[in-house]
C-alpha positions as CSV (number, residue, x, y, z in Angstrom):
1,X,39.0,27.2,0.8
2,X,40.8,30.5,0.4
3,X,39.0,34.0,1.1
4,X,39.0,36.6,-1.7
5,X,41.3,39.4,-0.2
6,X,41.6,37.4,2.9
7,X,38.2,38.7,3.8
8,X,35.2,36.4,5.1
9,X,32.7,35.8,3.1
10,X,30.3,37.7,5.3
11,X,32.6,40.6,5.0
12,X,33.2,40.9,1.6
13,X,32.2,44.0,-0.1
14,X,32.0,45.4,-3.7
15,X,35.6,47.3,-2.6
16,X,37.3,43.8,-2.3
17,X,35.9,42.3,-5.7
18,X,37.8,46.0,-7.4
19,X,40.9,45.4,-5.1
20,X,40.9,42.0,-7.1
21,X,40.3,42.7,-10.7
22,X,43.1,45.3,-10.4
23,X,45.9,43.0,-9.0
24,X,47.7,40.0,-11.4
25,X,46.6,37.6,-11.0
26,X,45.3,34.6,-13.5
27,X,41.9,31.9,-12.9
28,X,43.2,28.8,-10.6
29,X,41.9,26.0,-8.1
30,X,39.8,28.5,-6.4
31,X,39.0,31.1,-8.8
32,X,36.9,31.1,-12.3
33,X,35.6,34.2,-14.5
34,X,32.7,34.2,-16.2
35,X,31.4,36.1,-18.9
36,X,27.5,37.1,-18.4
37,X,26.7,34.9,-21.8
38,X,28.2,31.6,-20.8
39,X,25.5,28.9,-20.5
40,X,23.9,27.1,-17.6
41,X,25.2,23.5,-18.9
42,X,28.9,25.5,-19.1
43,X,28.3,26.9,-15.5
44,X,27.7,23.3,-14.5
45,X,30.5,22.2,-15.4
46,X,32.5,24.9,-13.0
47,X,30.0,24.1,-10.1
48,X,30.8,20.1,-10.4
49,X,34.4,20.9,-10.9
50,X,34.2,23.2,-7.5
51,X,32.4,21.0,-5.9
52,X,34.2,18.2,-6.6
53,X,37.4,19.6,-5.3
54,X,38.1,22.3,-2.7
55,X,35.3,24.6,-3.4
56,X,36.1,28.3,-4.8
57,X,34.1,31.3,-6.3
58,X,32.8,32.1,-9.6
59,X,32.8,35.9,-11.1
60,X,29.8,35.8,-13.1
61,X,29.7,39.1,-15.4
62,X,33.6,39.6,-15.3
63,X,35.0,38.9,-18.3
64,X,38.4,36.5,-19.4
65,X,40.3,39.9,-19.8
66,X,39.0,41.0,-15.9
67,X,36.7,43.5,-17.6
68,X,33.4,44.4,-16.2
69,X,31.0,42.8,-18.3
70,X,28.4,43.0,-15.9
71,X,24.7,40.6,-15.9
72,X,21.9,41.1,-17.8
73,X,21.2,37.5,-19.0
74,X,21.5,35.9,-15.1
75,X,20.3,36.9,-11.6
76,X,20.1,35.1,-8.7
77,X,16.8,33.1,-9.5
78,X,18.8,31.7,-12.9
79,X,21.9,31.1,-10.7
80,X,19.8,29.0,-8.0
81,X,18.2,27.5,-10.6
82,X,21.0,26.1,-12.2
83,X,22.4,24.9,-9.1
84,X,19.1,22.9,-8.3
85,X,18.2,21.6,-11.7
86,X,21.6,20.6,-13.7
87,X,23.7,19.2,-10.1
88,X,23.1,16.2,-8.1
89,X,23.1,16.2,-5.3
90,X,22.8,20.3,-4.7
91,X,26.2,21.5,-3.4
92,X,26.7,24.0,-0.6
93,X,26.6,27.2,-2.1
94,X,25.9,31.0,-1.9
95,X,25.7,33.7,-3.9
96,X,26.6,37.8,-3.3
97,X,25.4,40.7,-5.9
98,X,27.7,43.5,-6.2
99,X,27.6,47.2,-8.1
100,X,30.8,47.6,-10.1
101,X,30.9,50.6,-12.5
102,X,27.2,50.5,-12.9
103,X,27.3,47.3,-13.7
104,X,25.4,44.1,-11.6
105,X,28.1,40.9,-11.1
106,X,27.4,37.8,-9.1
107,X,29.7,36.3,-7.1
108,X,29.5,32.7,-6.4
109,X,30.8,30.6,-3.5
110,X,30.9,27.0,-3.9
111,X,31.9,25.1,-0.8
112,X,33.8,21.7,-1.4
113,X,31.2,18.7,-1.3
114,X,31.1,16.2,1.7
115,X,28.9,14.3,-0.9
116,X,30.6,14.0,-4.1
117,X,30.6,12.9,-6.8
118,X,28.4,16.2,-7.6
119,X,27.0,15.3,-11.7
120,X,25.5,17.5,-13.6
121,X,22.3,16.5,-15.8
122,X,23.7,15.5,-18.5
123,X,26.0,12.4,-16.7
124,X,28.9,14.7,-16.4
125,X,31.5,15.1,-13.5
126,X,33.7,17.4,-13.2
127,X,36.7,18.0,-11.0
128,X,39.5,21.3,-10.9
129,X,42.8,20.9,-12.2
130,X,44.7,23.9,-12.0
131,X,42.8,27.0,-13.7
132,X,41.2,24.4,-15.9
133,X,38.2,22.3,-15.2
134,X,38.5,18.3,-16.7
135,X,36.0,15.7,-16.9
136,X,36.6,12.9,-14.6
137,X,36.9,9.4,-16.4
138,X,39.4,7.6,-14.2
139,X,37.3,4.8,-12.2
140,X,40.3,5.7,-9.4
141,X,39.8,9.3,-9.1
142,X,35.7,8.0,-8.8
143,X,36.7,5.9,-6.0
144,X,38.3,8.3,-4.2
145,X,35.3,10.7,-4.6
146,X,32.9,7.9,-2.9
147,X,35.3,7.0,-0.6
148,X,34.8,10.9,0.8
149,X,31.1,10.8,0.7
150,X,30.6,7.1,2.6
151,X,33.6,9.3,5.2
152,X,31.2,11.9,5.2
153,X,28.0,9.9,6.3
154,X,29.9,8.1,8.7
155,X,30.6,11.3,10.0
156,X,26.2,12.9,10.1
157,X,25.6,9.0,11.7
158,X,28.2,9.4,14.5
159,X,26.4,13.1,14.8
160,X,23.2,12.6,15.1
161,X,21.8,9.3,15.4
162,X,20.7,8.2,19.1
163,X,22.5,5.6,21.6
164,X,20.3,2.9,22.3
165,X,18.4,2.9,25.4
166,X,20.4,0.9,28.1
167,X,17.6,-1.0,30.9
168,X,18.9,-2.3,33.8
169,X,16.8,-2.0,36.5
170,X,13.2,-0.7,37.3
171,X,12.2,-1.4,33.3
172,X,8.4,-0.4,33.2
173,X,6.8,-3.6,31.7
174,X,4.9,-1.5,29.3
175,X,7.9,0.1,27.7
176,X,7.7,-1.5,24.5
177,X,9.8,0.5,22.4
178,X,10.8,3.4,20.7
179,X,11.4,5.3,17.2
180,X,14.0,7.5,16.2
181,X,14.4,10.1,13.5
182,X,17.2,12.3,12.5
183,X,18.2,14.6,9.9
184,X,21.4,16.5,9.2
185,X,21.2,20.1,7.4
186,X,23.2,21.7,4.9
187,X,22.1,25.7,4.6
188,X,23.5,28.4,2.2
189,X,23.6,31.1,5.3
190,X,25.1,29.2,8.4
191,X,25.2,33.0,10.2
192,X,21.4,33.9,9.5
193,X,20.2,30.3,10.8
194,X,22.6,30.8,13.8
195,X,21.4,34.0,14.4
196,X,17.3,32.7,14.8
197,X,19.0,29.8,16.8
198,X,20.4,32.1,19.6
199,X,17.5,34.5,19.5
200,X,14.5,31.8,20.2
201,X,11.5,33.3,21.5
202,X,11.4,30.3,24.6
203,X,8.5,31.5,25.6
204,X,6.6,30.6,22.5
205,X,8.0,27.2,22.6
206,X,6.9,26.4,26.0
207,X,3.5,27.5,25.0
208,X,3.9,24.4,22.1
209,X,5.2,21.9,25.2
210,X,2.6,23.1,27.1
211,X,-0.6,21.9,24.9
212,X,1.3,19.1,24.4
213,X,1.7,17.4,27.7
214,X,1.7,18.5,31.2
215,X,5.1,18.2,31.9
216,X,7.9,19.6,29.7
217,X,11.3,20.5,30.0
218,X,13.8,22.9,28.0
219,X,17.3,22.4,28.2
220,X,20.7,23.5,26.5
221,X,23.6,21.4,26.0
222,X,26.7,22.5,24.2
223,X,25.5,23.8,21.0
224,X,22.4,22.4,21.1
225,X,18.7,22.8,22.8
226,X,16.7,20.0,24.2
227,X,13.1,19.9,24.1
228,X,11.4,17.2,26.6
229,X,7.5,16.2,26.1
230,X,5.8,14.6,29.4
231,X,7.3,12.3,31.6
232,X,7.7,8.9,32.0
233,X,8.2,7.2,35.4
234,X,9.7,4.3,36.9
235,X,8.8,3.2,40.4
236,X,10.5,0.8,42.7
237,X,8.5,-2.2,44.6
238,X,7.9,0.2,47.4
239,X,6.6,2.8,44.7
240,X,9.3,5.2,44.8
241,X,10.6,7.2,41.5
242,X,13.9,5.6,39.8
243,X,16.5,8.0,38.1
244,X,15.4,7.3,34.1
245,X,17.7,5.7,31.8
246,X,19.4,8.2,29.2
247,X,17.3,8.9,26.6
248,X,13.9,6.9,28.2
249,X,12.0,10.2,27.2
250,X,9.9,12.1,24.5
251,X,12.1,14.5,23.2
252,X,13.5,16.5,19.8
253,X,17.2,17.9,20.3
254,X,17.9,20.1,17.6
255,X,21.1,22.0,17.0
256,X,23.0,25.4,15.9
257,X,23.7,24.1,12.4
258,X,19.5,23.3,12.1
259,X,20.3,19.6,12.4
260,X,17.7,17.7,14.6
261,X,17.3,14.2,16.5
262,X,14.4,12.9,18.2
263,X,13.0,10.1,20.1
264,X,9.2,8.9,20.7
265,X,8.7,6.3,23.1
266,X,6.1,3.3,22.7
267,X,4.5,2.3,25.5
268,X,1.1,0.6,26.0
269,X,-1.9,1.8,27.7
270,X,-0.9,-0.1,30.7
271,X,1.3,-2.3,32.2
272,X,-0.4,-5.9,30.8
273,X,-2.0,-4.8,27.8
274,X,-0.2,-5.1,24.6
275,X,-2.0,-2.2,22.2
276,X,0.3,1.0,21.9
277,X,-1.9,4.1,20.6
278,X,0.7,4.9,17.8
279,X,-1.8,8.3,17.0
280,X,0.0,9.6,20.0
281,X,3.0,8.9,19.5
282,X,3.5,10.8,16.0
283,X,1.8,13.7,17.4
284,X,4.9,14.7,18.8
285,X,6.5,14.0,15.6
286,X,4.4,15.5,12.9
287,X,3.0,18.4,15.0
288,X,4.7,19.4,18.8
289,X,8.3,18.8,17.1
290,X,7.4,20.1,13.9
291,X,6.3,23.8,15.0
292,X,9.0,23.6,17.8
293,X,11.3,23.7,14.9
294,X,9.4,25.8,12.5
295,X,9.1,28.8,15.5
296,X,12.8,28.0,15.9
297,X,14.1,28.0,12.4
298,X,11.2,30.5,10.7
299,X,9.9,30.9,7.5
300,X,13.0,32.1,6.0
301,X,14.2,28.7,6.4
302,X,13.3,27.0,3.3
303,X,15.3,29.7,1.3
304,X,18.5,28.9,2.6
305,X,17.8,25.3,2.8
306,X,20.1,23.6,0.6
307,X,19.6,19.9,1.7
308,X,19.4,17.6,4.8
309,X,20.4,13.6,5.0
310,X,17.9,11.9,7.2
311,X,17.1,8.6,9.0
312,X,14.6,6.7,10.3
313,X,14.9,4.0,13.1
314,X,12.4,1.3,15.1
315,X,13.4,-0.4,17.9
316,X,11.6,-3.2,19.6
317,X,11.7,-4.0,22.8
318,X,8.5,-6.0,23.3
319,X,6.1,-7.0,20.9
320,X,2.7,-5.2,20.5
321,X,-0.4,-4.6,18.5
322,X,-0.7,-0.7,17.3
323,X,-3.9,0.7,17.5
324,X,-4.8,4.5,16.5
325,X,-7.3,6.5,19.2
326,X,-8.2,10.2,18.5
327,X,-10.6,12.5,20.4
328,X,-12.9,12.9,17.8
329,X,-15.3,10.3,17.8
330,X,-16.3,10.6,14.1
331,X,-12.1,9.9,13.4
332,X,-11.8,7.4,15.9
333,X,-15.0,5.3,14.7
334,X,-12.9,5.0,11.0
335,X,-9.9,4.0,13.5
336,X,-11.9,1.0,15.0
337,X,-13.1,0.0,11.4
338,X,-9.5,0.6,10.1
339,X,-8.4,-2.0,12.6
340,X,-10.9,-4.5,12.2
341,X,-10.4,-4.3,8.1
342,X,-6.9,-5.3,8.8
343,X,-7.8,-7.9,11.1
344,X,-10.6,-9.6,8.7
345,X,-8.1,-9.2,5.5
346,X,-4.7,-10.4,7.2
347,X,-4.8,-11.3,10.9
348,X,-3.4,-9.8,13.9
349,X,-1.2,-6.8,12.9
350,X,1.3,-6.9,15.9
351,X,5.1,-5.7,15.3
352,X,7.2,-8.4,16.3
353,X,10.7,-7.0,15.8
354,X,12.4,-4.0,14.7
355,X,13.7,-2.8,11.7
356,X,15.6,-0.1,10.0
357,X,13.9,2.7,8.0
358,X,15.3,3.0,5.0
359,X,16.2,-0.3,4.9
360,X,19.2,1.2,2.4
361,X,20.7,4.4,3.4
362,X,19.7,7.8,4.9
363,X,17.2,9.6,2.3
364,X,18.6,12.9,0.7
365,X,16.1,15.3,1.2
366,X,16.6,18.6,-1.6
367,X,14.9,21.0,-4.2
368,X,14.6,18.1,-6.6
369,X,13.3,15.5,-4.7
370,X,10.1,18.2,-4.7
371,X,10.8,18.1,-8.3
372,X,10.6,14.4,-9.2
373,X,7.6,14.2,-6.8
374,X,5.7,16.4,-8.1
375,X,5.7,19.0,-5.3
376,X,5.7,22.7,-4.4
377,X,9.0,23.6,-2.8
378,X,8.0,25.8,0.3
379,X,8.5,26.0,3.9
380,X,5.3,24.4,4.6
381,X,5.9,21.2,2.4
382,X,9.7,21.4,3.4
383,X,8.8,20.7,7.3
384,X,6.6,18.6,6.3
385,X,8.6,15.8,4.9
386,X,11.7,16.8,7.5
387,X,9.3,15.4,10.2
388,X,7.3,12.9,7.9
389,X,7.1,9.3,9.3
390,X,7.6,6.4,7.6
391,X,6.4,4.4,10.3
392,X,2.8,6.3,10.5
393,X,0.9,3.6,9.3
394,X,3.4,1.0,11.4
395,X,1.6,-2.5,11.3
396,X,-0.4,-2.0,8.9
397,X,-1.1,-3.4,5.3
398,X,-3.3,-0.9,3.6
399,X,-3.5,2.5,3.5
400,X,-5.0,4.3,5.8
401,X,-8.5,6.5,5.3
402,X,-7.3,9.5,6.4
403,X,-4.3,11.2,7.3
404,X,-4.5,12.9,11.3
């Protein structure tokens, strides 16, 4: 997508939207003026379009004639708004307020969609055709929009999904498996979330690693840090250590762009038993990898937060029985019961094979996914269901009493 006055975006100032309006120039594939009384479902339409095509910027409070309207009717609330509630899914987007003569415009980037075709709520897609913006119809040109997005999540699984754990030698015999979770994140401010990325307070995350397990590790790799929870050995016939196998190890990788991977290995309490405590196991989910990323990321986060694709993965190596085992002896009495209900109602509740979780596709995780459920869109409930598990309740039937 072109720059305005061949200026980043992050370096574009009130001075550059003048130099604009003063030059000839007329609307085209990257450019749309907007009077401040058009409507949200006529903004939607140029967001789709945008979206749809190679991106561009909207001048919202600049009239046809390049006047300066300015805004009285929209600010940035309404304009994020309209973005969340009339386009599906949420395109990449940001948005700029400038001063011109006294006067308040908006200035809109809208980056071209990996995840098209972006429809508005009333059914509508839109794409760019010179300085016009056309309904799509033709089941072709829909194709090809499809075509990009399936491309595109090729692309997030090649990114962030893990290898497969490769055994040859020393396999502990109570390595039974392992689960898998991933999510790949689309911000509006790339540069803010970079800058908390290169800034992390370490010192604060070791102190997280640190209640967690007695041996932890903290790693960068390319763009990317790597958290490591406890350690898992493997011992020779004579009892001495093995190198581990890449990836044989609790850890959450999580990278510039905010996108995460992690692993939690199953293993049972020893080396003949087959019961894996699966309490344990999403405690470094849903809490150790959870506030590593929250103390990484920050509150701020869920502003920016446009949307994330995610995934969700089981592998079984061996069969077991889970079983849940908390400190709390009140909790882990309702465990025991919780166990033995299962037991009486269906039989033994061991996992037997592995599967895929969704069983479809990744889940698109955004503003109105809060919406549909029901839910209050904040940074608390927005880590929340980045680290939820699908698997919590694995082997079970019913759900469970209480939630750890």
């Amino acid at each position: 997508m072109i720059n305005i006055n061949n200026k980043s975006w992050d370096k574009l100032r009130s001075s550059d939207i003048r130099k604009l309006l003063s030059e000839e120039f007329e609307e085209n594939c990257f450019l749309e003026l907007k009077a401040d009384d058009v409507s949200p479902e006529k903004l939607a339409h140029e967001i789709s379009a945008f979206a749809n095509t190679y991106g561009g910027y909207i001048l919202l409070g600049i009239n046809d004639d390049k006047t300066i309207g300015g805004c009285k009717k929209w600010n940035e609330q309404k304009i994020n708004g309209t973005f969340h509630d009339n386009i599906t899914p949420t395109p990449n987007f940001d948005v700029k307020k400038f001063r011109l003569n006294d006067k308040t415009i908006y200035v809109i980037k809208i980056e071209e969609g990996t995840m098209p075709p972006y429809i508005t709520n009333k059914g509508g897609i839109y794409e760019r055709i010179s300085s016009g913006t056309c309904k799509i119809t033709d089941s072709i040109r829909l194709s090809q929009l499809c075509q990009k997005k399936d491309n595109h999540l090729k692309r997030i699984k090649e990114r962030i999904e893990l290898d497969k754990i490769e055994l040859n030698v020393g396999e502990p015999n109570n390595f039974c498996g392992y689960i898998d979770i991933g999510f790949s994140v689309v911000c509006s401010e790339a540069t803010n979330l970079q800058k908390n990325f290169f800034n992390i307070n370490f010192e604060k995350i070791k102190a997280i690693l640190d209640e967690a397990a007695p041996y932890c590790s903290i790693s960068r790799v390319g763009l990317s840090y790597v958290f490591g929870v406890g350690k898992i050995d493997i011992k020779d016939d004579n009892g001495n250590n093995l190198l581990l196998p890449a990836g044989l190890q609790n850890f959450i990788e999580i990278m510039a762009d905010g996108s995460v991977r992690c692993r939690v290995i199953l293993t049972s309490d020893h080396s003949y038993s087959e019961k894996v405590n699966i309490s344990h196991a999403f405690f470094f989910v849903q809490d150790i990898y959870k506030r590593i990323y929250m103390e990484l990321l920050g509150e701020d986060f869920a502003r920016i937060f446009i949307q994330a694709h995610k995934y969700e993965r089981v592998t079984v190596l061996k069969q077991f029985t889970p079983y849940r085992k908390s400190d709390n002896p009140i909790d882990n009495q309702q465990n025991i019961e919780y166990l033995e209900q299962h037991q009486n109602k269906y039989g033994n509740n061991s996992v037997l094979v592995g599967n895929r979780i969704p069983t479809l596709d990744y889940v698109l995780i955004d503003k109105q996914l809060f919406d549909k459920n029901n839910e209050k869109y904040d940074a608390e409930n927005l880590f929340h269901k980045l680290f939820f598990c699908f698997n919590y309740n694995l082997g079970y039937i019913d759900t469970p009493p209480y939630r750890e």
